[in-house]
C-alpha positions as CSV (number, residue, x, y, z in Angstrom):
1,X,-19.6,78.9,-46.9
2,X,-21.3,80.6,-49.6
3,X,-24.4,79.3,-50.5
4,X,-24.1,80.6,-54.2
5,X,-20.7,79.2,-54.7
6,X,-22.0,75.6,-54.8
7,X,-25.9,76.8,-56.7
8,X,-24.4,75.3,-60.3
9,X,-22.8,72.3,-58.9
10,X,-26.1,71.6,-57.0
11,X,-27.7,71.0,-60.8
12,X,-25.0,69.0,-61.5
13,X,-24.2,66.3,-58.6
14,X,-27.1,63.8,-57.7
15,X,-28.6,65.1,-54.0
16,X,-26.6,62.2,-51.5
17,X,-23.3,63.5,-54.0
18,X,-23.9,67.1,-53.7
19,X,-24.3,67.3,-49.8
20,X,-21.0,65.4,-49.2
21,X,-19.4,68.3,-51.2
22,X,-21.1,70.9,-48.9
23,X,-20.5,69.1,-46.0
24,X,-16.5,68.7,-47.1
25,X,-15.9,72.4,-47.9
26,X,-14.2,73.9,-45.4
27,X,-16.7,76.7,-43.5
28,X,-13.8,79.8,-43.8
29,X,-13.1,79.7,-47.4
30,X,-13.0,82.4,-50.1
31,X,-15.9,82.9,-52.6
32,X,-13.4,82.9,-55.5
33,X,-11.8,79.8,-54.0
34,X,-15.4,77.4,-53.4
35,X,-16.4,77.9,-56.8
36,X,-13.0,76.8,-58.1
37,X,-13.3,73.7,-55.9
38,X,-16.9,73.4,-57.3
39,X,-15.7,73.4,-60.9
40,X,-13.4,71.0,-60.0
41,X,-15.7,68.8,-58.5
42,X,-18.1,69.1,-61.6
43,X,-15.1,68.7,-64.1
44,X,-14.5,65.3,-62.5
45,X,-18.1,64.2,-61.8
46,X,-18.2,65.0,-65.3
47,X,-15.1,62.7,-66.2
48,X,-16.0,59.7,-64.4
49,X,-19.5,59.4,-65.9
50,X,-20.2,56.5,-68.4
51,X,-21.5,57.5,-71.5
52,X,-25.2,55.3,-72.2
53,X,-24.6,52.4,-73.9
54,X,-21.5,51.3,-72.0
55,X,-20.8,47.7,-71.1
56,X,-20.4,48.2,-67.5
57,X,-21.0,44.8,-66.3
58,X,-18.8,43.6,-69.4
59,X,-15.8,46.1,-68.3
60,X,-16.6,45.3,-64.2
61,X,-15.9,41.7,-65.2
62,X,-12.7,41.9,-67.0
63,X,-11.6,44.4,-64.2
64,X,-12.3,42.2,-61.2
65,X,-11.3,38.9,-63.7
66,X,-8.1,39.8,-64.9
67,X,-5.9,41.2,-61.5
68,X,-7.7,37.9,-60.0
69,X,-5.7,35.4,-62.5
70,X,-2.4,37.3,-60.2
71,X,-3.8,36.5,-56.9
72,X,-2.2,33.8,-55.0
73,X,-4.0,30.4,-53.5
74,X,-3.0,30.7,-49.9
75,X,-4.8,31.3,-46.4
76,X,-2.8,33.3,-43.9
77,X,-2.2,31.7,-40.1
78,X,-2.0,33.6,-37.0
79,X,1.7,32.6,-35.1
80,X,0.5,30.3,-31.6
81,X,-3.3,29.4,-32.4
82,X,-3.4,26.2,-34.4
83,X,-6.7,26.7,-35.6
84,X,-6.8,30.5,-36.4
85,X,-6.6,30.6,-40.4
86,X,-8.0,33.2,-43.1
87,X,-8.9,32.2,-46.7
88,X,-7.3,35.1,-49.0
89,X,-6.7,35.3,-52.3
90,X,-8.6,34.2,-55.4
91,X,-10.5,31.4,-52.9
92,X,-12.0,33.9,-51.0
93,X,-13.0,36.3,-54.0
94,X,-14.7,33.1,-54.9
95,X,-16.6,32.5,-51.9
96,X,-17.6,35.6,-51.8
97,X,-18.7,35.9,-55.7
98,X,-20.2,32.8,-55.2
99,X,-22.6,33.5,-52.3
100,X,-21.2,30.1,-50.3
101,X,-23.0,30.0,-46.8
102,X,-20.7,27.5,-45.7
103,X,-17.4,29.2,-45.0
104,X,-13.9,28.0,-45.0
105,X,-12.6,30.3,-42.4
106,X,-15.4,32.2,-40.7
107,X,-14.0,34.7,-38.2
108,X,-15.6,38.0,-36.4
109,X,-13.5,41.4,-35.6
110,X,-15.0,41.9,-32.4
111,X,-14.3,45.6,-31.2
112,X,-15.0,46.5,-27.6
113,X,-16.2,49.5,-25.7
114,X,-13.7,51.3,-23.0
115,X,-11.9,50.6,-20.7
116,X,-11.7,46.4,-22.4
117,X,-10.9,48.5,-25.8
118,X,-7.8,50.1,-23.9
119,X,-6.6,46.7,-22.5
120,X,-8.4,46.0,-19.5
121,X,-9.4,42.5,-18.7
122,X,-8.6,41.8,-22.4
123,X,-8.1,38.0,-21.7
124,X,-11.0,38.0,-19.3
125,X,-12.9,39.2,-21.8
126,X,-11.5,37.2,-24.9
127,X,-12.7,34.2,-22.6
128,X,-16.1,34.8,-22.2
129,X,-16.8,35.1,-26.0
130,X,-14.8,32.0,-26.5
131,X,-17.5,29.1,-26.6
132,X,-16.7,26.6,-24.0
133,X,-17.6,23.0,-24.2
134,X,-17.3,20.7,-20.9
135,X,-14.3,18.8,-22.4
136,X,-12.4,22.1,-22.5
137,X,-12.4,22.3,-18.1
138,X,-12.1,18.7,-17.7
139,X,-9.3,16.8,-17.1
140,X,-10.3,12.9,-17.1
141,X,-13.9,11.3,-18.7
142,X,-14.7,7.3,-16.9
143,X,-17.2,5.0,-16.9
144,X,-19.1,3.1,-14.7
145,X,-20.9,0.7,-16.7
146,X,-22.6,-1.7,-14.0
147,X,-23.4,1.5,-12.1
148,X,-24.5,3.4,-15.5
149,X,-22.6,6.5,-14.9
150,X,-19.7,9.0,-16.0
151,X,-17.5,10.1,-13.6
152,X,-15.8,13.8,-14.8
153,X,-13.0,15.1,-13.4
154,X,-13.2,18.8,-13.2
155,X,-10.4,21.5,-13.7
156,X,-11.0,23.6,-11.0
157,X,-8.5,26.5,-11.6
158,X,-9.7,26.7,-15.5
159,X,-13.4,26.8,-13.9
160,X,-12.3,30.0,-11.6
161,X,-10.7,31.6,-14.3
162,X,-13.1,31.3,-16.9
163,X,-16.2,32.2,-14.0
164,X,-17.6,28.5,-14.0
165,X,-19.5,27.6,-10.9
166,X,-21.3,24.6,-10.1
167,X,-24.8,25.5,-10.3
168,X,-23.6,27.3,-14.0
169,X,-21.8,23.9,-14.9
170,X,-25.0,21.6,-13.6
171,X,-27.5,23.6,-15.2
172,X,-25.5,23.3,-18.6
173,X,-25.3,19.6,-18.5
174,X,-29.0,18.9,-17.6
175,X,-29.7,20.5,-21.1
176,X,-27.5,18.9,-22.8
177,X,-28.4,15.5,-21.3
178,X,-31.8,15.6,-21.1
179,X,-33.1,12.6,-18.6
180,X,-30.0,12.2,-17.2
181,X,-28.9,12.4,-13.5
182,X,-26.2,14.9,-12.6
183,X,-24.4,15.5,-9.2
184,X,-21.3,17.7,-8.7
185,X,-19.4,17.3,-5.2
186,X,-16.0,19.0,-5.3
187,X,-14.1,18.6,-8.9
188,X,-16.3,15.7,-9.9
189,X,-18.9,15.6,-11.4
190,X,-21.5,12.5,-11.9
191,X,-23.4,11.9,-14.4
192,X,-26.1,8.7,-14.2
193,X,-28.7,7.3,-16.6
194,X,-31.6,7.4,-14.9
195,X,-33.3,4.3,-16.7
196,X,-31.9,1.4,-15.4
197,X,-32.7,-0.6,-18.7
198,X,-29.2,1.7,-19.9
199,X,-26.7,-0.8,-21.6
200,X,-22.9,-0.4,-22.3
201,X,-23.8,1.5,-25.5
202,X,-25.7,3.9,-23.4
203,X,-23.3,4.9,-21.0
204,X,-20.3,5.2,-24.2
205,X,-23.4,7.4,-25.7
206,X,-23.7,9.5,-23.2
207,X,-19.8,10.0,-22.4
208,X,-19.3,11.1,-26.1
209,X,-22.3,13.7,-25.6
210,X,-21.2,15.3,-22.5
211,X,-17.6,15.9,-23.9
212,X,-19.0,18.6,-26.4
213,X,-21.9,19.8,-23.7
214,X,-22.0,23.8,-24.1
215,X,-21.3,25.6,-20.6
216,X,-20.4,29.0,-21.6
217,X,-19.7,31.4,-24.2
218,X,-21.1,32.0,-27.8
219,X,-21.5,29.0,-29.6
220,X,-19.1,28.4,-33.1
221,X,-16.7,30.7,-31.6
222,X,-14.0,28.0,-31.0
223,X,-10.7,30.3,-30.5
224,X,-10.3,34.1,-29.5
225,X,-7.2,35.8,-30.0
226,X,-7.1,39.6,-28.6
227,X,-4.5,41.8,-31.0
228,X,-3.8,45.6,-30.8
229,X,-4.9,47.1,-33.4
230,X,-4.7,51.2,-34.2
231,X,-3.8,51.9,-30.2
232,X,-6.8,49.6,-29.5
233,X,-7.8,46.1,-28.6
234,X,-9.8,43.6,-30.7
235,X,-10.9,40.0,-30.5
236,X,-10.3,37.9,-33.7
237,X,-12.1,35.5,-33.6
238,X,-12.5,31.7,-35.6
239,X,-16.1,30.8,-35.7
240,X,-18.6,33.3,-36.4
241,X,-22.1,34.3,-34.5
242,X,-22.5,37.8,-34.7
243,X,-25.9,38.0,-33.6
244,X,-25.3,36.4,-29.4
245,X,-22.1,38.7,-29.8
246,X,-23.5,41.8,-30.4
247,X,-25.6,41.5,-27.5
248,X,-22.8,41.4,-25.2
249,X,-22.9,44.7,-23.2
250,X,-18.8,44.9,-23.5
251,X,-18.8,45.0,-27.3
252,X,-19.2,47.7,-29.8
253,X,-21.9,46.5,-31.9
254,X,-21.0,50.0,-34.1
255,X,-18.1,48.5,-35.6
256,X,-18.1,45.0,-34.7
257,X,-18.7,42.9,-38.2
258,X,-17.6,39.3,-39.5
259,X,-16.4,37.9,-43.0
260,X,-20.1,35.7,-43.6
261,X,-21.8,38.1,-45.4
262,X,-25.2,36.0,-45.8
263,X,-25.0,36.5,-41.2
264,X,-24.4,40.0,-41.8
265,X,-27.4,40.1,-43.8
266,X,-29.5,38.2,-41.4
267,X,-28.6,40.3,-38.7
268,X,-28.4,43.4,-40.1
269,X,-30.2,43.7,-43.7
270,X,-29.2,43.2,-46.9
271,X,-27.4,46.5,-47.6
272,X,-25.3,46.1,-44.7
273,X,-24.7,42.6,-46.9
274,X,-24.3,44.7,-50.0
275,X,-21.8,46.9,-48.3
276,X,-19.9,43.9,-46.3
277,X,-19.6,42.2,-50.3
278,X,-17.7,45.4,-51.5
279,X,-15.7,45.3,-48.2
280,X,-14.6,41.7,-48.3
281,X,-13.8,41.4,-51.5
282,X,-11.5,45.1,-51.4
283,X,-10.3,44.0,-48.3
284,X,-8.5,40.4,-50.7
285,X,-7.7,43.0,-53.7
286,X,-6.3,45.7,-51.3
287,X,-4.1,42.5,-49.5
288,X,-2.9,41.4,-52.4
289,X,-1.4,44.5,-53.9
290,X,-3.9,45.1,-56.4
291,X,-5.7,47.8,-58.0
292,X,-9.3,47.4,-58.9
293,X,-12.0,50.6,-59.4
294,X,-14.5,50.4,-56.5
295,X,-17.5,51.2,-58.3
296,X,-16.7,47.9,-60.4
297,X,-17.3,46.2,-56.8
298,X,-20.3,48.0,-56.0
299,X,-21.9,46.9,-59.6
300,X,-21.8,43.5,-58.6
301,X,-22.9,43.8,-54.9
302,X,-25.9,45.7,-56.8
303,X,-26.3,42.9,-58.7
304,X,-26.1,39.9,-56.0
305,X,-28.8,42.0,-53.5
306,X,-30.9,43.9,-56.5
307,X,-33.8,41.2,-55.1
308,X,-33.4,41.9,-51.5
309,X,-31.5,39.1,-50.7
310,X,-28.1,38.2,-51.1
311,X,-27.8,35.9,-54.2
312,X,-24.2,34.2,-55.6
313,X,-23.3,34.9,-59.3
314,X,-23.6,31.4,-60.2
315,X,-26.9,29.5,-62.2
316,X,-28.2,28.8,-58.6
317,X,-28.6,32.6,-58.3
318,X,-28.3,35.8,-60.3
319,X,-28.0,33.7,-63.5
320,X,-31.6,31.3,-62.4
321,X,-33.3,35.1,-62.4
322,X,-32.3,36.5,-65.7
323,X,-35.5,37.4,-67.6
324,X,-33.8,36.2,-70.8
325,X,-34.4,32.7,-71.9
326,X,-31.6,32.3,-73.5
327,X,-29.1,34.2,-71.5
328,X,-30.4,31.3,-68.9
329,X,-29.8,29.0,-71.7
330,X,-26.3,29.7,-72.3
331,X,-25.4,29.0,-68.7
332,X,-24.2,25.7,-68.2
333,X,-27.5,24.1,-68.0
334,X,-28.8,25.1,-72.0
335,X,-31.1,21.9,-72.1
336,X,-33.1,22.7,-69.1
337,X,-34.0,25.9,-69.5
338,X,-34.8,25.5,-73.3
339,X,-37.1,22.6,-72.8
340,X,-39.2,24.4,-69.7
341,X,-39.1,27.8,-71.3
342,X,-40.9,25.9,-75.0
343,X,-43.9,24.0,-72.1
344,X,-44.3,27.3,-70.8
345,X,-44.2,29.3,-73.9
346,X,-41.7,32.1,-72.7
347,X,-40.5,35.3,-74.8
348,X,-37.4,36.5,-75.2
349,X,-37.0,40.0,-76.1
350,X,-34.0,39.8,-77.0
351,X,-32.5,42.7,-75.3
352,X,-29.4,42.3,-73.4
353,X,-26.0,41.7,-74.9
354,X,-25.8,37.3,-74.5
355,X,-28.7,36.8,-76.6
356,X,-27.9,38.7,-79.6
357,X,-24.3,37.4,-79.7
358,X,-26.1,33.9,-79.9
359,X,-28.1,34.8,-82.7
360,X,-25.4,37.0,-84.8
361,X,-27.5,40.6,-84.1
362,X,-25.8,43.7,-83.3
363,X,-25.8,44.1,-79.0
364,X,-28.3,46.7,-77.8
365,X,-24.8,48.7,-76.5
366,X,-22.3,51.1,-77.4
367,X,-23.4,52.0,-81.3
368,X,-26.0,49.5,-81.6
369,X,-28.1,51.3,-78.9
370,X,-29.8,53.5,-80.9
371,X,-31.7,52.5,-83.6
372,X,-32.7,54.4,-87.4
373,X,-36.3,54.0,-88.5
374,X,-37.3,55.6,-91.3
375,X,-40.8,56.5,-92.5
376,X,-42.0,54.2,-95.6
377,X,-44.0,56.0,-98.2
């Protein structure tokens, strides 16, 4: 590749722009033939700039606003797992939007390394990331209340299959039942309050606690379902806990991701949060057979992590931290902010777009960004 050919375009292109260019031209090309491509590239750089003064977050708004009034309201279900549901649509661009920590559907693509990736142990392997609680092996709960103890009968085949021993299963239930007595003999398994003060009410207590005991697994994963996907395996997953599961040695923590952003950005940082926005809410647009600019996306992830932390476009977040008073003001909550903004004595400069409108000025966009001052005599 001629170094020449690409010299103009070099002036042209920002750096990260410029050495995806060199790095995509092919190494046996023509001179004649890179600085064509170069022109081209320049032409169209040149094309999709925005002139200053633009409304971008004006024209990002009514882009990602208007295909959303098409979107439908429904969550899709996955055939034979009664639990496994996604939120799509307009409800999950809202979640999304709206930086909500509590999800409705929080799931995990969980790819693996070879050979799981190509198939083997698949279900073996589904089960282990699948949290299990002690009422998931056992097969009967009773009481002994003038004894004080909980008699648990055990599913021993389910126990082999999912790699349960006794000294695994004992372990778990002493931490979950802190002071409590626990003996396993065969497929029962015993568990007795140790003080002997322990009522009826104690021994129902501690039956109800035991049921959801953790044993194995990651925790808030409550359902696994392995699917082929592009000639490989993955584990979908319902529940969400990306952290414990990218510290399983099976799993490919290069590609592995899930749908909570605010995880992602505990885990991993807040532009893998920025980019997991823009891929969450393309993923809904893309579903739903719509067509919506990706650099309108990326404006608004910009926006929700500019801080360094993820924050939802609502008065809560992004709106809380304008520097306008009465861009804050003309959120919902006008009262608030005018009466803490008058004991503080706050100044508005008046230089974004909301607070002009509200007090009949020309917006500091389009042709009223620059400004004519003449000299006085």
């Amino acid at each position: 590749m001629s170094a020449n050919a690409l010299k103009d375009l070099k002036a042209v292109l920002p750096k990260a722009v410029y050495e995806m260019v060199a790095e995509a031209l092919p190494e046996k090309i023509s001179e004649a033939r890179a600085k064509e491509f170069a022109q081209k590239v320049a032409a169209e750089y040149k094309e999709m700039s925005v002139e200053p003064g633009e409304s971008v977050g004006l024209v990002a708004a009514e882009s990602i606003g208007e295909p959303g009034t098409q979107m439908t309201l429904d969550t899709f279900h996955f055939a034979g797992v009664s639990e496994m549901n996604v939120t799509m649509g307009l409800p999950r661009i809202i979640e999304i939007l709206d930086g909500r920590k509590n999800l409705t559907t929080p799931m995990m693509e969980i790819y693996l390394k070879k050979p799981h990736s190509e198939g083997e142990d698949i279900k073996k392997v589904a089960l282990l990331v699948k949290e299990t609680k002690l009422k998931d092996i056992a097969l009967e709960f009773s009481i002994n209340v003038a004894e004080g103890k909980v008699e648990v009968q055990l599913d021993g085949s389910k126990m082999r299959e999912l790699g349960i021993t006794d000294t695994v299963l004992e372990k778990a239930l002493k931490f979950a039942a802190k002071g409590v007595g626990v003996d396993i003999k065969g497929d029962t398994a015993v568990l007795k309050l140790k003080s002997k003060e322990g009522g009826v009410s104690d021994v129902f207590r501690l039956k109800e606690k035991v049921k959801d005991a953790f044993v194995r697994g990651i925790r808030g994963v409550s359902q696994v379902l392995p699917v082929r996907k592009n000639n490989e395996y993955v584990i979908l997953t319902f529940g969400s806990n990306l952290k414990k599961v990218l510290q399983l040695p099976f799993v490919d923590e290069t590609r592995t991701t899930t749908n909570d952003v605010f995880e992602i950005e505990d885990t991993l940082g807040v532009e893998a949060a920025r980019q997991a926005i823009i891929d969450e809410v393309f993923k809904v647009i893309e579903t739903q057979g719509l067509n919506v600019d990706i650099r309108h996306l990326m404006l608004v992830a910009d926006v929700m992590c500019a801080d360094g932390k993820v924050k939802g476009i609502t008065r809560y977040g992004v709106v809380r931290d304008k520097a306008s008073v009465l861009a804050r003001a003309s959120f919902e909550t006008p009262i608030k902010h005018i009466i803490n903004a008058s004991l503080y004595g706050d100044i508005d400069k008046l230089t974004s777009v909301v607070e002009n409108v509200m007090l009949n000025q020309p917006v500091p966009v389009g042709t009223g960004l620059p400004k004519l001052i003449s000299k006085s005599k």
